[in-house]
C-alpha positions as CSV (number, residue, x, y, z in Angstrom):
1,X,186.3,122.9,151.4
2,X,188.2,125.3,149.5
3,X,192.4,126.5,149.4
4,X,194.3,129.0,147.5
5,X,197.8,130.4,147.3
6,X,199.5,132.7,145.1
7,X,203.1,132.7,144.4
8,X,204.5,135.9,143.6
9,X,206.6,135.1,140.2
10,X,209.1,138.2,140.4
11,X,209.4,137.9,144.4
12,X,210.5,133.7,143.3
13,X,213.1,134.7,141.4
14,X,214.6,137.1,143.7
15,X,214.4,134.7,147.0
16,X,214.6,131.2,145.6
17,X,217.0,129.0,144.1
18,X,214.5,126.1,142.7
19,X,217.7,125.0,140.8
20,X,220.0,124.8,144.2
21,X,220.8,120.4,144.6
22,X,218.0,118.9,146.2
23,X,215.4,121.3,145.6
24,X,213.1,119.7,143.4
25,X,213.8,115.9,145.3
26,X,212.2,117.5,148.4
27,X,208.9,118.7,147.0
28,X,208.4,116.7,143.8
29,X,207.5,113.4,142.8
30,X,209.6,111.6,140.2
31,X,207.1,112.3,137.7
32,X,206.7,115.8,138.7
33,X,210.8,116.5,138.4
34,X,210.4,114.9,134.9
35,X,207.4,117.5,133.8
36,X,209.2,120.8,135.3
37,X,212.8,119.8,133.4
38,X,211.3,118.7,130.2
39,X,208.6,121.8,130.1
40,X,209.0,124.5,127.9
41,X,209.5,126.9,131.6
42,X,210.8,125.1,134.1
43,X,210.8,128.0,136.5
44,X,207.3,128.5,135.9
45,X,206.4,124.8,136.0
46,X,208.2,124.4,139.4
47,X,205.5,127.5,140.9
48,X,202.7,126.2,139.4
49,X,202.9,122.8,141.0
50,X,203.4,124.4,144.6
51,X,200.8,126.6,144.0
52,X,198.5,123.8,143.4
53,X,200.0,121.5,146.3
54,X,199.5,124.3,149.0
55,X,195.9,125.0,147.8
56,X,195.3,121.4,148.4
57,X,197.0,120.9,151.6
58,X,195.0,124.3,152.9
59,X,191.6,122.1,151.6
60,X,192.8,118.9,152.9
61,X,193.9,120.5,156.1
62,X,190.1,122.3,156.7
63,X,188.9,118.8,155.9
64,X,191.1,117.0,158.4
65,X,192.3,119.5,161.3
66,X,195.5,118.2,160.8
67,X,199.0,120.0,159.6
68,X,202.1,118.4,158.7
69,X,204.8,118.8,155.9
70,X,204.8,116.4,153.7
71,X,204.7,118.4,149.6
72,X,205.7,115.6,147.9
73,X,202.8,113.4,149.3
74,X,200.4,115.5,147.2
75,X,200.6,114.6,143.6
76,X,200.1,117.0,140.8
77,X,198.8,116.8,137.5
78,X,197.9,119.8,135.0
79,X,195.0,118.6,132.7
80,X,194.4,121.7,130.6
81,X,196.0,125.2,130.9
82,X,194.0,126.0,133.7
83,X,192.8,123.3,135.7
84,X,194.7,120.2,137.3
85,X,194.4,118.1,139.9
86,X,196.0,117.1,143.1
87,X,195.8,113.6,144.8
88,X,196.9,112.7,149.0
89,X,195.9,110.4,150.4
90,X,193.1,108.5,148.2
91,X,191.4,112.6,148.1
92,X,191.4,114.2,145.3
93,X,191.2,117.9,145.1
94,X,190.1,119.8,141.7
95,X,192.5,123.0,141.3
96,X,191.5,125.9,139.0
97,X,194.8,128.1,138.2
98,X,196.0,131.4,136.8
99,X,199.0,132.1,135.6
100,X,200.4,135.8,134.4
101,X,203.8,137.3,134.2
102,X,203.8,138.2,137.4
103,X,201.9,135.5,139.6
104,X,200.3,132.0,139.8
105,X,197.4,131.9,142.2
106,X,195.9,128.2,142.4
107,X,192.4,127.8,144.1
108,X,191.7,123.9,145.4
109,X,188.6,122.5,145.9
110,X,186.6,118.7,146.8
111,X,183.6,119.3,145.1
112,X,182.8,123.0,143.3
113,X,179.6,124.7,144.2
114,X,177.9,127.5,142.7
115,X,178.5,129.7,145.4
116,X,182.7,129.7,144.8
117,X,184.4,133.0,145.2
118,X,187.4,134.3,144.5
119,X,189.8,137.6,144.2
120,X,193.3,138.4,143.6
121,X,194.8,141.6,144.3
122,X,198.1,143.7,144.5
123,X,199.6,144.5,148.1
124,X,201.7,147.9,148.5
125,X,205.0,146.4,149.8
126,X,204.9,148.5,153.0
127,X,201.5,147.2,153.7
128,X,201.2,144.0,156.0
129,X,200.1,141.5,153.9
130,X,198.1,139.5,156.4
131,X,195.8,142.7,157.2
132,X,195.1,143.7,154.2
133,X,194.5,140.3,152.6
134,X,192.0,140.1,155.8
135,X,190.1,143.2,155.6
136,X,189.8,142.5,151.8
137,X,188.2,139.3,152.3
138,X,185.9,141.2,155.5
139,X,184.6,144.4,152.8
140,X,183.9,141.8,150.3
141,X,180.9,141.0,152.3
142,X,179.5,143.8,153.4
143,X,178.3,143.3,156.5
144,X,180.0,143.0,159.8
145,X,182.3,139.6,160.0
146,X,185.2,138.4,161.7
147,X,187.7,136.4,161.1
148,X,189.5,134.1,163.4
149,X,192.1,131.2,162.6
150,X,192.1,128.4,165.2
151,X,195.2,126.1,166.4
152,X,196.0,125.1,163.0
153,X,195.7,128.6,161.4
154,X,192.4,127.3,159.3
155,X,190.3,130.5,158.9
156,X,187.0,130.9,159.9
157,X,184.2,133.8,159.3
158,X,181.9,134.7,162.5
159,X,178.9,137.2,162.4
160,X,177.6,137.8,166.0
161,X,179.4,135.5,167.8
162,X,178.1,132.7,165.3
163,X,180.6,130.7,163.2
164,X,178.9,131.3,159.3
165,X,178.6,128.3,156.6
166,X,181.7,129.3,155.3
167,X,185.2,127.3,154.0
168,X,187.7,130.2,153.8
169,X,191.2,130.2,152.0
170,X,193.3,133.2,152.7
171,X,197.0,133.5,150.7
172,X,199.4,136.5,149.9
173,X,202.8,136.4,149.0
174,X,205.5,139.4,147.9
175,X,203.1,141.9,145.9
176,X,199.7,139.9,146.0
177,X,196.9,138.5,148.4
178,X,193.8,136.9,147.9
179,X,191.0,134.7,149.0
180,X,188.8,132.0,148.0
181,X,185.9,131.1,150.0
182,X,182.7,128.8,149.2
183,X,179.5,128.1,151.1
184,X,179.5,124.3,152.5
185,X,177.1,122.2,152.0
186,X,175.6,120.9,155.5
């Protein structure tokens, strides 16, 4: 199992007031308030632990074929400057990150395989974001795929009407998409 998301930095500041009363009560743990307000940026603190909680709730929720809210249930911890970990629910999900000026993509996973993939890219702003975060996951193959989501938007890959050995993360947000996928082991 495998999730991602990105979090567009410059599109964050523009459309979110992590500082507005409440904010950080709703998504974060106590511990996780006290890392983002004593951390050298607290802006960027607050993105990188969503990031990581909405890669793992994408892998949890391929695991489980369930969806709910529930952010503050999944507990974050950054072990170096670019891996962590997130724990719901006695699971624990490895997360690899990257952070730049301009984005923080987070990719989740249960157990890493050799056969992990993933790629970040920049989305024109007039372009869907959905579509072309799609069709960039599709060419990366090469071959003819498609990809459907079923009633809990969890993505799957099909090649002639067969569903492939696939765990799929799709993300975009404001100027970037991207996708991680891995083969699973069966």
């Amino acid at each position: 199992m495998v999730g991602n998301d990105i979090v567009d930095l410059n599109l964050a500041k523009i459309q979110s007031n992590w500082q507005r009363k409440g904010f950080l009560e709703k998504l974060f743990t106590d511990a996780e308030q006290n890392e983002i307000v004593n951390s050298e940026n607290p802006f960027l603190q607050v993105w990188l632990f969503w990031s990581m909680k909405e890669a793992a709730y994408k892998c949890y929720t391929q695991e489980w074929q369930r969806r709910f809210f529930g952010p503050k249930k999944f507990v974050c911890e950054t072990i170096t400057k670019s891996e962590g970990v997130v724990e719901f629910d006695h699971q624990k999900y490895s997360v690899n990150y990257q952070i730049s000026d301009n984005y923080v993509h987070s990719i989740a996973f249960k157990k890493e395989s050799k056969e992990m993939v993933s790629e970040l890219f920049l989305i024109d702003k007039n372009d869907c974001k959905t579509k072309i975060t799609n069709q960039n996951l599709l060419a990366y193959f090469g071959f003819k795929t498609e990809l459907y989501k079923n009633e809990f938007g969890i993505p799957y890959l099909y090649q002639n009407n067969q569903k492939l050995p696939v765990s799929i993360s799709t993300s975009h947000h404001g100027n970037y998409g991207g996708f991680a996928f891995t083969l699973k082991n069966e």
